[in-house]
Each structure stands twice: as structure tokens, then as C-alpha cells.
Backbone as a ProteinNet text record, in pm:
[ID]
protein_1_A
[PRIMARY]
XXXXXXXXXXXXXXXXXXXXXXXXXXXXXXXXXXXXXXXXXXXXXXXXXXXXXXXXXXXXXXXXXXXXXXXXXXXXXXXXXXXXXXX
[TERTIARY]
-2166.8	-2059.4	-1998	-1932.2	-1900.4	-1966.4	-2119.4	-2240.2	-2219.5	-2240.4	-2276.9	-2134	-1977.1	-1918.1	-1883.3	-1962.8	-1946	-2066	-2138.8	-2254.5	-2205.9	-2098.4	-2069.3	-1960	-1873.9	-1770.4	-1842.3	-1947	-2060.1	-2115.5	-2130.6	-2257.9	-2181.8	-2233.8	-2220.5	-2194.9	-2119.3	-2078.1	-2006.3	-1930.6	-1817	-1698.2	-1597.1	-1489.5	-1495.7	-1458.8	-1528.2	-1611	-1742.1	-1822.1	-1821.3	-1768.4	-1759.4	-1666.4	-1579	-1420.6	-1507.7	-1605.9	-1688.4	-1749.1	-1848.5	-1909.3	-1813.2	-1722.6	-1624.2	-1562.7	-1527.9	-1508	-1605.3	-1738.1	-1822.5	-1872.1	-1885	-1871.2	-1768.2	-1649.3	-1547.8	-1571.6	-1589.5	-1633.6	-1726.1	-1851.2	-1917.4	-1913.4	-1813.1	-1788.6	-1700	-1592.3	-1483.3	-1581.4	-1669.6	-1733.4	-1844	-1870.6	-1974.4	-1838.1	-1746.4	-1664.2	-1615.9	-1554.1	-1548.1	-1638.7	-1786.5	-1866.6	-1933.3	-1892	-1911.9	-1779.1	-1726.3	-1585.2	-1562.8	-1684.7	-1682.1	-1822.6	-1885.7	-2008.3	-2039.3	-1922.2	-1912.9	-1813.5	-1697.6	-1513.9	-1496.4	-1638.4	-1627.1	-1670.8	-1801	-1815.1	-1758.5	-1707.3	-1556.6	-1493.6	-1421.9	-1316.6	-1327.6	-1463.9	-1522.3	-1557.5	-1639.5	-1590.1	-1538.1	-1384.2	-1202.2	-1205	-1232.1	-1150.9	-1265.5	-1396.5	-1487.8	-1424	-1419.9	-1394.7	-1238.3	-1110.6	-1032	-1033	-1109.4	-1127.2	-1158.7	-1304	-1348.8	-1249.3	-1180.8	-1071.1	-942.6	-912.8	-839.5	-911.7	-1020	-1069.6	-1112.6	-1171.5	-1194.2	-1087.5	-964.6	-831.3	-784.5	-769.9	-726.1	-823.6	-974.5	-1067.7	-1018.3	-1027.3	-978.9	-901.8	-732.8	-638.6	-722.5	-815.7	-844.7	-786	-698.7	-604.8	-752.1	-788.1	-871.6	-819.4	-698.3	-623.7	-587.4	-545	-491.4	-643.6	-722.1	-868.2	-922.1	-886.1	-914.5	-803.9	-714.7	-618.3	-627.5	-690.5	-727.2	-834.4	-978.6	-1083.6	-1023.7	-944	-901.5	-865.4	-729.8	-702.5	-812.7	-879.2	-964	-1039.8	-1112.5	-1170.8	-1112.7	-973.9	-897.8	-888.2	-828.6	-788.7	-890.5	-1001.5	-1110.2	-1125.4	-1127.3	-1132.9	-1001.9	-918.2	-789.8	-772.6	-866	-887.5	-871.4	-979.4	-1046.4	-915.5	-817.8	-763.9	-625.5	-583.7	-461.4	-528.3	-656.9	-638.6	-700.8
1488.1	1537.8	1423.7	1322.3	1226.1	1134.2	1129.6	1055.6	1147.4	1310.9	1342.6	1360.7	1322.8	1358.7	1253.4	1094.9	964.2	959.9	1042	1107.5	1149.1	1262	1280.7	1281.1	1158.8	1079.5	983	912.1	812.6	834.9	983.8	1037.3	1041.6	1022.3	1035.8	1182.2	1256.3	1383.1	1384.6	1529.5	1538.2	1582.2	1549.9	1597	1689.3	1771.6	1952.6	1956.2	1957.2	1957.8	1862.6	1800	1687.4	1767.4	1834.7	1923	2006.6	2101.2	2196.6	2160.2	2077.4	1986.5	1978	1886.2	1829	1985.9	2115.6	2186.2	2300.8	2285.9	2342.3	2332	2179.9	2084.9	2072.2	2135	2108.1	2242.3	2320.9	2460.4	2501.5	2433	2434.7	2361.3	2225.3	2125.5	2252.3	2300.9	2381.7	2496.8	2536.3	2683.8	2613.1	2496.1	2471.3	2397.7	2324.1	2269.9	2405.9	2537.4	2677.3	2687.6	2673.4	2764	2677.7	2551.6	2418.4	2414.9	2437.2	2500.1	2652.6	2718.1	2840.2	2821.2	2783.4	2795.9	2701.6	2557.8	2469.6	2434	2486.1	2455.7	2274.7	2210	2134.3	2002.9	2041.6	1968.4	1935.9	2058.1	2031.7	1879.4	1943.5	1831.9	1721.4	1669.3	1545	1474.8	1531.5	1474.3	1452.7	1528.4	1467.5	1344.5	1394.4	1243	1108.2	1152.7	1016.6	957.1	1038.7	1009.9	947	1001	981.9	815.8	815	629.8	557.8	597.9	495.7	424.2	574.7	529.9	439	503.3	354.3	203.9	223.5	98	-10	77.6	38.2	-28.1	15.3	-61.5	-132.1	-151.3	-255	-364.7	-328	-453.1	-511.8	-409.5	-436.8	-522.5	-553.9	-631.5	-757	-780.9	-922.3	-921.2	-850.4	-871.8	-834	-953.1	-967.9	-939.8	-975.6	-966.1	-787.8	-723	-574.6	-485.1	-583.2	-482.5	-482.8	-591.2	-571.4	-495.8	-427.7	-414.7	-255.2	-198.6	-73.8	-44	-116.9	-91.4	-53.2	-174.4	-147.4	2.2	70.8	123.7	244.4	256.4	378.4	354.6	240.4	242	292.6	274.5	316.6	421.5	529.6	693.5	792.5	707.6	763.7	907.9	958.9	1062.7	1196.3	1106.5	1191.8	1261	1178.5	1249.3	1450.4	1421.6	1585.8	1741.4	1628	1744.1	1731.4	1641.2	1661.8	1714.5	1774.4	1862.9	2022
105	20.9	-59.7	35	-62.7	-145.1	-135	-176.8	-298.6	-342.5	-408.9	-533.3	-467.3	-525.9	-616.9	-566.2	-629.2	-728.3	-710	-850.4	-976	-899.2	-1018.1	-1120.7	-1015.3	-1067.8	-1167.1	-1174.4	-1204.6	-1324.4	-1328.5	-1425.2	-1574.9	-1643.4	-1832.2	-1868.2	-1790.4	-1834.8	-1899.3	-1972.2	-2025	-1879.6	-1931.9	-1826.4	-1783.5	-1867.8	-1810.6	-1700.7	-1750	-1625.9	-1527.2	-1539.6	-1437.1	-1328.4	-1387	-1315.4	-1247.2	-1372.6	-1249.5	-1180.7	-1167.5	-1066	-956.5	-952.7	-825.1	-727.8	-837.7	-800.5	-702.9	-724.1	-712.4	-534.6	-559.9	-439	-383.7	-350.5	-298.6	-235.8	-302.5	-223.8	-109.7	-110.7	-53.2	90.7	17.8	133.9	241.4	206.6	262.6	337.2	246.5	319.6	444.8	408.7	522.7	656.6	610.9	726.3	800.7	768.5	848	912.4	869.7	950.4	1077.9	1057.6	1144.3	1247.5	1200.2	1280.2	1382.9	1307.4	1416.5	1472.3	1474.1	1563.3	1687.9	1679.4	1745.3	1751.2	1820.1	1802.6	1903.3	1976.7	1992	1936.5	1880.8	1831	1665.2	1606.8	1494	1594.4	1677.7	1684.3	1763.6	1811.6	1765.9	1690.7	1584	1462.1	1380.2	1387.6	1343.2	1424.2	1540.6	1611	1599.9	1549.5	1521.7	1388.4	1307.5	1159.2	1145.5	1234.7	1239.6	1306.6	1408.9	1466	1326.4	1296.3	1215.5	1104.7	1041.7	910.3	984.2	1045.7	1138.7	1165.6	1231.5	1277.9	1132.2	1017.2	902.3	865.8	853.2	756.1	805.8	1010.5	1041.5	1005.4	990.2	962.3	885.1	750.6	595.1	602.7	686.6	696.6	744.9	817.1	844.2	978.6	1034.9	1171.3	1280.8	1347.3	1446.6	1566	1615.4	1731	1735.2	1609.4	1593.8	1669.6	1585	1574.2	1741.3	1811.4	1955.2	2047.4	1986.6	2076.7	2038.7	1925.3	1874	1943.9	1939	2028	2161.7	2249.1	2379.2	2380.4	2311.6	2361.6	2346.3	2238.2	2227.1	2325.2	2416.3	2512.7	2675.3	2643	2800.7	2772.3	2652.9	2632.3	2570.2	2514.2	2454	2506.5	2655.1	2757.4	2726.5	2655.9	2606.6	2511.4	2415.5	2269	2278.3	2368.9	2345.8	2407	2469.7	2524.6	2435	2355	2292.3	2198.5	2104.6	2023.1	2104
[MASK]
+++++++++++++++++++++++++++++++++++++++++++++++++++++++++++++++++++++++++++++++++++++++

């Protein structure tokens, strides 16, 4: 989804279609995240909470804070088991 939506942010279109494009794909993204959402209500919200680590673990990288970035790992390593039941 986001591979294809940096396509067609990229591409030599006119605006217009560029709008329908993004829109087109935004739809599909939404109709396939529902149906990924009802056929597997667990595995949905494992991958919130994977995607949700990574974008965390990513920006503390981003900062350069080495000491933050081990103390983020830690704790996802002690509560990791917790994730699944607070959602």
C-alpha cells in the first residue's frame, strides 16, 4: 500500500489523477484492513501492536538516544506478554 502510494506520489501525472489514484488506493487499503479484521480479530491486533513497536522503536532510533532505545527494547521485552490483553 504504501510502496504503491509513493508511486504515485512520484509519477508525472496530473493532480487530478494523481487525487484519483491516492483515492482509489485508500479504498481498497480500508476494504482489505475490515476484512483482515474479521477473519482474524487476532491476528488484526498483532499487527497494530507490531507496527505500533516498530514506529516507536524507529523515532527513538531517529533521535540517536542509545540509552532511550535500550530501555524501550527492555521494557517491550518484560510486557511484550501484555500487549495482547490490553487491547
Amino acid at each position: 500500500m504504501y510502496e504503491s502510494l509513493k508511486d504515485v506520489r512520484e509519477a508525472a501525472l496530473p493532480a487530478g489523477e494523481k487525487a484519483d489514484k491516492i483515492v482509489k488506493l485508500s479504498d481498497a487499503f480500508a476494504k482489505m484492513k475490515a476484512i483482515v479484521r474479521y477473519e482474524d480479530p487476532a491476528a488484526y491486533k498483532h499487527g497494530i501492536i507490531k507496527h505500533v513497536i516498530k514506529v516507536i522503536g524507529e523515532g527513538i532510533k531517529a533521535r540517536g538516544d542509545k540509552a532511550l532505545l535500550e530501555v524501550f527494547i527492555e521494557v517491550v521485552d518484560q510486557h511484550g506478554d501484555e500487549f495482547d490483553v490490553a487491547l
